[in-house]
C-alpha positions as CSV (number, residue, x, y, z in Angstrom):
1,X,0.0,0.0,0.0
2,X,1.5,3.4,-1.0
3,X,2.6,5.3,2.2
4,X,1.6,9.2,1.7
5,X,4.2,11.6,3.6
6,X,4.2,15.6,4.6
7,X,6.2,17.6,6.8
8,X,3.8,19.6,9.0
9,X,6.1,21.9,10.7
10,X,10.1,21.5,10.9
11,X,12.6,24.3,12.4
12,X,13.9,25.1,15.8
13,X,10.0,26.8,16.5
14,X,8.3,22.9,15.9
15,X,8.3,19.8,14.1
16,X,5.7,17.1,12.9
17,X,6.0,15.0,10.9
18,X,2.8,12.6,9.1
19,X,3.4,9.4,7.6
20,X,0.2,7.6,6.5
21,X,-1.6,5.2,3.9
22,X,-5.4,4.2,3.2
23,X,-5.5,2.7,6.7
24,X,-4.5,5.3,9.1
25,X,-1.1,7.2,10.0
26,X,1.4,8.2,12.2
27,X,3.1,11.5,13.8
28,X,6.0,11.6,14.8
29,X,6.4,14.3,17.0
30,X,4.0,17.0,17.8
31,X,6.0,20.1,18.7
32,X,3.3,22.6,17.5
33,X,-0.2,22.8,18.8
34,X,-2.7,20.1,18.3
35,X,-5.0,22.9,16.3
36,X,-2.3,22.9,14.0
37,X,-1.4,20.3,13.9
38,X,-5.1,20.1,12.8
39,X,-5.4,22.7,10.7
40,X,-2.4,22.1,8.4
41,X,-3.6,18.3,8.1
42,X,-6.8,19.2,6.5
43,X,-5.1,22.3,4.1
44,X,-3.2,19.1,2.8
45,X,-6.3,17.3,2.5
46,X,-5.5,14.7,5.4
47,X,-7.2,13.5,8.1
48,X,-6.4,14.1,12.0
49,X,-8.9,11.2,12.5
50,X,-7.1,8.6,11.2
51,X,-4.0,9.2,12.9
52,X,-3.7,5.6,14.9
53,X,-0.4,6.8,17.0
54,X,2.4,9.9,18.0
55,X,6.2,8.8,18.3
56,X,8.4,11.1,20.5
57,X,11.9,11.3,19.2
58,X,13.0,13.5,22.2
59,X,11.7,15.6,25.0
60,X,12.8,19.3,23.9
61,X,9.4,21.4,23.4
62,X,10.0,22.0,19.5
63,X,8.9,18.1,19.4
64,X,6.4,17.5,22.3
65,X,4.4,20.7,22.7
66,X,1.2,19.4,20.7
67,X,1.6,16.2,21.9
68,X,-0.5,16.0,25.3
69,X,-3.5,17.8,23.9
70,X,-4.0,16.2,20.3
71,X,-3.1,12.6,21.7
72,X,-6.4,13.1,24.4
73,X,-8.5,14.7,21.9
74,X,-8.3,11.6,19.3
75,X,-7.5,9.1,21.9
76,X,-4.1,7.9,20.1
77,X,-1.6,6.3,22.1
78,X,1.9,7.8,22.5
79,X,5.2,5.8,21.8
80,X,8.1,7.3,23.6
81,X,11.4,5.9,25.6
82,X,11.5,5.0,29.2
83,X,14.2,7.7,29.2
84,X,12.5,11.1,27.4
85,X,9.0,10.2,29.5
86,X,10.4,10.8,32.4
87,X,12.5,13.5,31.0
88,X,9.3,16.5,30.3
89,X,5.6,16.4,30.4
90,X,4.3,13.8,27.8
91,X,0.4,13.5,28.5
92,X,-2.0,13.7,31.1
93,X,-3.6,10.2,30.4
94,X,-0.9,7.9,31.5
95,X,-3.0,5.0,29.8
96,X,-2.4,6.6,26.1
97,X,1.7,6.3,27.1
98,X,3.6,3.2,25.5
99,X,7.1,3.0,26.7
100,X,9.1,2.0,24.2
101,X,13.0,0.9,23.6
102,X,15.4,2.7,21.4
103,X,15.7,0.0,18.9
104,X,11.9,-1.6,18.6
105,X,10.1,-2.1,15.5
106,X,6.1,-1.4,16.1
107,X,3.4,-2.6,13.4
108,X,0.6,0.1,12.9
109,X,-1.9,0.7,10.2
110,X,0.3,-1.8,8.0
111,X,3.2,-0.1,8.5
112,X,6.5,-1.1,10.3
113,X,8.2,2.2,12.4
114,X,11.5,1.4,13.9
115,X,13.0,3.7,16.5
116,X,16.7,4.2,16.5
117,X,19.2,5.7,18.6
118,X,21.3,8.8,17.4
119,X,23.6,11.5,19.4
120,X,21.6,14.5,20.0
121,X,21.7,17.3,23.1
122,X,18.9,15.1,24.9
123,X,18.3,12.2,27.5
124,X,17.7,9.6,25.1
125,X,16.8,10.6,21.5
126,X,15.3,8.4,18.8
127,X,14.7,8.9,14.9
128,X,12.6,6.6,13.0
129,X,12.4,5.0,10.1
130,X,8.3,3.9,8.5
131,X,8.2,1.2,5.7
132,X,5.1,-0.7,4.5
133,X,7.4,-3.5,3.4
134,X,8.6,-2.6,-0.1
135,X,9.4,1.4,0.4
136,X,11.3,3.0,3.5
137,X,11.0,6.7,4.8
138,X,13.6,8.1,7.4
139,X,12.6,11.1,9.3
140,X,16.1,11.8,10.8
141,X,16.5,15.5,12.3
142,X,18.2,16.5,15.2
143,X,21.5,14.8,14.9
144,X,24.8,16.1,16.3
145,X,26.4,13.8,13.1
146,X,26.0,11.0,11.0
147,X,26.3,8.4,13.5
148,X,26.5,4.2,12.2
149,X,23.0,3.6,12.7
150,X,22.0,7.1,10.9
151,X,24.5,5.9,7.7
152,X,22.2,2.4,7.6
153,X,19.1,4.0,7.7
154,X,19.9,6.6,5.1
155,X,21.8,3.9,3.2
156,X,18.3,1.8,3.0
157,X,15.9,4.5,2.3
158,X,13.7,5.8,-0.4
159,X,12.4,8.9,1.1
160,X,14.3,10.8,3.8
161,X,13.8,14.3,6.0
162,X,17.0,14.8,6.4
163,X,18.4,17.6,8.9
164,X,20.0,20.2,7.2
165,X,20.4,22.9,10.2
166,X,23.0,25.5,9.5
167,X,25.4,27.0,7.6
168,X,28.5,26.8,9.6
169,X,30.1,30.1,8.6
170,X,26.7,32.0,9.2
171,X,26.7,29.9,12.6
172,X,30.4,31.1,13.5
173,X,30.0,34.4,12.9
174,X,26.0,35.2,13.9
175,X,24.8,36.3,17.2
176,X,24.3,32.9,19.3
177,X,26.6,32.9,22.7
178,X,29.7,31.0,21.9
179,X,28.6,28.3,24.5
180,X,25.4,27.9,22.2
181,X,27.5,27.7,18.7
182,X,29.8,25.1,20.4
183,X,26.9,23.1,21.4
184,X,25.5,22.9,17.8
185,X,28.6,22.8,15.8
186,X,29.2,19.4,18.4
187,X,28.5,16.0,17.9
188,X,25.6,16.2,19.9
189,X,24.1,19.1,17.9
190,X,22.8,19.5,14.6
191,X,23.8,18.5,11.8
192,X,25.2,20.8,8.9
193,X,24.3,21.9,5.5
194,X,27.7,20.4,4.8
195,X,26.9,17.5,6.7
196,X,24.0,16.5,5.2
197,X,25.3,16.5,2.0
198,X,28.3,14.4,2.6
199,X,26.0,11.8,5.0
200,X,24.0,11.5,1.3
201,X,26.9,11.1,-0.8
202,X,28.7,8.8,0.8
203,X,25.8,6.5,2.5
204,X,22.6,6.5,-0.4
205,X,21.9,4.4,-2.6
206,X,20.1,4.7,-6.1
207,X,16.9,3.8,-4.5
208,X,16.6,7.1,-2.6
209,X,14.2,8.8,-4.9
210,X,13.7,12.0,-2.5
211,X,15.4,14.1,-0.1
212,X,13.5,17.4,1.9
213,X,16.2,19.0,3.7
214,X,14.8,19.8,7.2
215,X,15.0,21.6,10.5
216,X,16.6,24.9,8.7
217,X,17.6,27.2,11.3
218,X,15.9,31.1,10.8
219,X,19.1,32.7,12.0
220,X,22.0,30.4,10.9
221,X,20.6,29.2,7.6
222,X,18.8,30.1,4.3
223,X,16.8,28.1,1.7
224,X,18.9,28.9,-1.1
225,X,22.5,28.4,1.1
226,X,20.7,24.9,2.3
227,X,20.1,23.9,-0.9
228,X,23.4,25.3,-2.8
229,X,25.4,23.6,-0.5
230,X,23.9,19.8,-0.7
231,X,23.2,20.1,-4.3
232,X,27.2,21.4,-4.7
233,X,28.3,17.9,-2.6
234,X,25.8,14.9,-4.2
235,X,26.3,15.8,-7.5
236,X,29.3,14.0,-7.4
237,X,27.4,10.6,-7.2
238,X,26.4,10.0,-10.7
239,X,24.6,7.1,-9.9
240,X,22.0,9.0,-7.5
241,X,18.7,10.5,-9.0
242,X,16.4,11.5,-6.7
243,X,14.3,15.5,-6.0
244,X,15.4,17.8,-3.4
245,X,13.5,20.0,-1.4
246,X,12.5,22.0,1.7
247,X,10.2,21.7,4.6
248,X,9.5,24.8,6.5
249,X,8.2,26.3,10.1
250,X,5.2,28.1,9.0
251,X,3.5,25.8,6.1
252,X,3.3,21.8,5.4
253,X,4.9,20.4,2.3
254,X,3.1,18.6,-0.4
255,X,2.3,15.2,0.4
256,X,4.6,13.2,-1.7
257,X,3.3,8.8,-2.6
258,X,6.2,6.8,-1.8
């Protein structure tokens, strides 16, 4: 069954992410508000209804502020680590909380999400990967670098949000407290325009068919530079063929069939 995919919201003010197909779909995370949320579902024609679940991929507000509210409203249960749930408030209904660990597999609505582990500024974070058995889409943002498991997932994928955060020379040179530019530029940060190009080139394989560069920072980044600079570093790979594009903070994406 074709799995339908939109970025809700991505950047440092909130992310959500919908992956779906005819029999219901997934968020994973819910870092704006569940009317939103709600609202940017239906502009793209989806369905808040038939969402069957939320996965948490770490506890910092940009990914968990929704969460609470949209997961009573539709009575959805939330899948989140031992780890991040006891690291910020996750929901009010302890019953709709399913502790999960940071390499499980969970079948939902005909689709197979797997949580794993990457380095991030957090108490345990998670990405995930969603495949209905044939195709694979990675939602992998937040990530101080390319770490093993983040080159096999990207390696095995034929859709991916990929982090593309900053510019590093804008980063080194804007306004953030040195403490704050360390932090990012770390591996437990975010990862690079750079970055993300080079993780592409040198892990994807000719399946990818689609890449939307994500979590673009408003003060360290641009569209164009995020793009320039990717473009610029997989065009080296002749043997890759797939679109690029950009999710943003204030509007969803298309929803792209994979």
């Amino acid at each position: 069954m074709v799995m339908e995919v939109c970025a809700l919201a991505s950047g440092s003010s909130g992310n959500c992410f919908y992956v779906g197909n005819g029999k219901g779909g997934i968020l994973i995370d819910a870092g704006i508000s569940a009317k939103q949320i709600c609202l940017r579902m239906q502009k793209r024609e989806l369905q808040p209804e038939k969402v069957k679940a939320v996965f948490v991929t770490h506890e910092h507000i940009d990914h968990v502020r929704g969460i609470d509210v949209f997961a009573r409203n539709f009575n959805v249960p939330i899948f989140v680590t031992q780890k991040t749930a006891a690291a910020c408030f996750i929901c009010d209904d302890a019953d709709l909380i399913r502790v999960i660990r940071n390499t499980e597999e969970v079948i939902l609505a005909g689709m197979i999400i797997e949580a794993f582990g990457k380095y991030h500024d957090a108490i345990d974070p998670v990405s995930y990967s969603v495949s209905n058995g044939k195709k694979k889409v990675g939602v992998m943002t937040d990530l101080g670098h390319a770490c093993k498991r983040v080159q096999e997932q990207v390696s095995d994928a034929d859709f991916l949000f990929l982090e593309s955060n900053h510019d590093e020379q804008m980063l080194r040179s804007g306004g953030y407290p040195e403490h704050l530019k360390q932090l990012i530029l770390s591996d437990i940060g975010h990862l690079s325009n750079r970055q993300a190009g080079l993780c592409v080139l040198e892990h994807a394989s000719p399946r990818l068919k689609q890449v939307v560069l994500s979590h673009l920072s408003a003060q360290n980044n641009t569209p164009q530079l995020a793009l320039r600079t990717f473009l610029k570093l997989v065009k080296e790979r002749s043997d890759l063929s797939f679109e690029t594009s950009l999710s943003v903070r204030e509007e969803p994406t298309q929803v792209w069939k994979v």
